[in-house]
Phi, psi and omega in degrees: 000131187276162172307161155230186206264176182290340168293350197057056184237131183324131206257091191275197198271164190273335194292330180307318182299321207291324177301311179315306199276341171281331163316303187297307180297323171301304177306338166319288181299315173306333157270330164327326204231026202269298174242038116279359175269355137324299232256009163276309198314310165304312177270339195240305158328269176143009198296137148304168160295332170256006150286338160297323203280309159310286173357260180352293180298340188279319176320282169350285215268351181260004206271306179327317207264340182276333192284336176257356168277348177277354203255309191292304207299320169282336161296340193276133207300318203288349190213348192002199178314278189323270163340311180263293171000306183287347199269271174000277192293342167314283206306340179290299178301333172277343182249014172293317198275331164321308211282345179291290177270032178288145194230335188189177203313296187333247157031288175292323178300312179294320196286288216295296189324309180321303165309286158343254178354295179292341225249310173321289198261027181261013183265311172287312201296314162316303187280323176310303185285346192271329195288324196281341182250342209262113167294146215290291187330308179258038192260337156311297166318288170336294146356272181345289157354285134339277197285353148311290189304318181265020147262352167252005177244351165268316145015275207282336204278300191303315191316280215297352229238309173288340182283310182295326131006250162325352184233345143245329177080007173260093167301333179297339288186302195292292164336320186273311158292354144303324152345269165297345140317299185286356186246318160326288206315336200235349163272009188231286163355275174003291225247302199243005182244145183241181195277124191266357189314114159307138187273321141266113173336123157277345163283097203277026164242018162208018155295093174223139171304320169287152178295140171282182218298156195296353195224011172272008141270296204291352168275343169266352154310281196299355184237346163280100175326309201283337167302313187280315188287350176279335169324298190300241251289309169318286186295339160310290172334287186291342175280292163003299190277008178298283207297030154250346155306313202257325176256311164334268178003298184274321166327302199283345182263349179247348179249278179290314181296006194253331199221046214215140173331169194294339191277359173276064172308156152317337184271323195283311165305313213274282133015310173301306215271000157286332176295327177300298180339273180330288193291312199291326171279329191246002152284354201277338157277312201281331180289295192334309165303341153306281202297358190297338183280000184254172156283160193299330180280343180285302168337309172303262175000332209253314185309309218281320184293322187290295180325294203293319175278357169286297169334323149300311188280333174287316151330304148318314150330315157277008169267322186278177194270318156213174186088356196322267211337304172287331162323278175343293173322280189303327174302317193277344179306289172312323190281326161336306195278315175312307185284316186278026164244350168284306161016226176310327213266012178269339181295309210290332160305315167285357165271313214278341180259350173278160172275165154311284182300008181218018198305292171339283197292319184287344173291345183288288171328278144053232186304301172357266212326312179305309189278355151318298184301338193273325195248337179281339178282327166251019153281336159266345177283341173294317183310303167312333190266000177231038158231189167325152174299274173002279197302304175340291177275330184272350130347338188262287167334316179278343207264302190307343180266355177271349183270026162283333184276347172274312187298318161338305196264000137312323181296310180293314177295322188298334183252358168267017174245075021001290141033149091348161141288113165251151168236000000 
């Protein structure tokens, strides 16, 4: 049994924390400009919405391409865990400053491919170094710990970001200290994280001093069944916490609040989902600690359930007659608890499945899975939200009746670890 601190939080490796505290300030910076850079691009720029909006998607599709080079990159001797992390908050910090001295498309375009790029690649390298140091027993905490930081730093970041706002009105401003976040965030790399790569391969068909060939994880990635079969589930998951950025929103505002007491206000709608936040933050240890005593598909299992009764509740929200609001409450109560028991036990399962020498590229898979999940939840959830209420509301119903089909395929992975491991 490991020590724990005089606070009682697990007595990780030091570099974790040191990680933690480099998370928060980036994540920091990263709600300064999270929803004011639309509406500067929009209003002061002159940029149209669908030229923010074209960005925004190019932001994605190069994010894609930074997440697999970042998977390689952290497996690789010539670049490892440090070394692509640090790269990360560079680039992050160079397309901040693009966006700082933007005038036009061009410009807007080059910070977001950018941004894309950095964002790829601190998500493997990152989740990579917590796996390579977080001892298995507290590796659910760690995890935690981490989406703790970058939730509270995004949090501090959107709060303070209204204030500066509001109190000066210089948005261009905002850009600089996300800047200055990510060059903290690389001066604490620096100074205080060292390279976690294991130094022997556990795979003696890439124990070598040279890096192996750049796409010889990802064929072996790609040929590890319960990985491909976690994939299936994974992108569910993650479309899942889409529509709650994305769908939620409109639902309540175009839907529930059109037939709902006189007390559902827009400040009220606004108000839930600070409250996901809040609850999403301070359940987020304690669940981890709970659910550490089950196996990871089984968590997953405790998560799919949790998911199917939010869902269920919001769909009651928009059904009953009075009382939405506390439905609404409850409904976001649950879905909090659904994402932080999806979390941690889903990093740790792709730790527990990966070799040592490939830790990078399956985390890579991973984060895949997030920008999957990111682009298919709000193309159906938009779809849904732009017919009749009837479509509307029994959406909710069906998305809760697609998660019998995630517990399957849980049913399935759980019984392919069991398995021989084919590669």
């Amino acid at each position: 049994m490991l020590k724990k601190t005089a606070l009682g939080l697990p007595s990780l490796d030091r570099q974790i924390w040191i990680l933690m505290l480099g998370r928060l300030l980036s994540q920091m910076g990263t709600g300064f400009v999270l929803f004011a850079a639309p509406v500067f691009f929009v209003n002061q720029v002159g940029l149209s919405p669908a030229a923010v909006g074209l960005g925004l998607g190019c932001e994605s599709i190069t994010g894609v391409f930074g997440r697999i080079f970042g998977g390689s990159m952290s497996d690789s001797p010539r670049w490892g865990r440090r070394k692509t992390l640090m790269m990360a908050v560079l680039v992050s910090a160079i397309a901040d400053l693009v966006f700082a001295v933007s005038n036009n498309f061009f410009t807007f375009l080059l910070g977001n491919l950018l941004m894309g790029v950095g964002v790829g690649l601190y998500w493997p390298s990152s989740e990579t170094i917590v796996a390579d140091l977080a001892p298995q027993e507290h590796r659910h905490e760690a995890f935690a710990l981490n989406r703790l930081a970058d939730s509270v730093g995004l949090s501090l970041g959107v709060v303070l970001s209204g204030a500066w706002i509001a109190a000066t009105g210089s948005f261009r401003a905002l850009f600089i200290v996300d800047a200055v976040s990510f060059l903290l965030f690389w001066a604490v790399a620096y100074r205080a994280i060292t390279e976690s790569r294991p130094k022997a391969m556990a795979n003696p068909s890439l124990a070598s001093s040279r890096a192996p060939a750049p796409w010889q994880g990802w064929s072996e990635a790609w040929r590890d069944r319960p990985l491909r079969i976690f994939v299936a589930a994974n992108i569910l998951f993650t479309t899942y916490i889409a529509f709650i950025s994305s769908t939620l929103p409109i639902y309540f505002t175009n839907f529930v609040s059109q037939s709902a007491s006189a007390n559902f206000t827009p400040k009220q709608i606004s108000a839930l989902f600070a409250a996901y936040v809040a609850l999403a933050a301070l359940t987020q240890l304690p669940i981890a600690r709970f659910l550490k005593r089950f196996a990871n598909p089984q968590a997953l299992m405790i998560s799919a359930g949790c998911w199917a009764v939010g869902f269920c509740l919001i769909w009651v929200t928009g059904t009953v007659a009075t009382g939405q609001l506390a439905w609404a409450a409850a409904g976001i109560a649950v879905l909090a608890i659904a994402t932080v028991s999806y979390t941690p036990a889903a990093s740790s399962l792709v730790v527990g499945l990966a070799p040592e020498a490939l830790r990078g590229v399956y985390l890579s898979v991973n984060s895949l899975c997030w920008a999957g999940g990111y682009f298919f939840g709000p193309v159906l959830g938009g779809w849904a939200m732009n017919h009749d209420r009837a479509i509307a509301n029994g959406f909710w119903l069906a998305i809760a009746a697609s998660l019998l089909g995630v517990l399957a395929i849980l049913q399935i992975l759980t019984k392919a670890l069991t398995e021989p491991v084919q590669l």
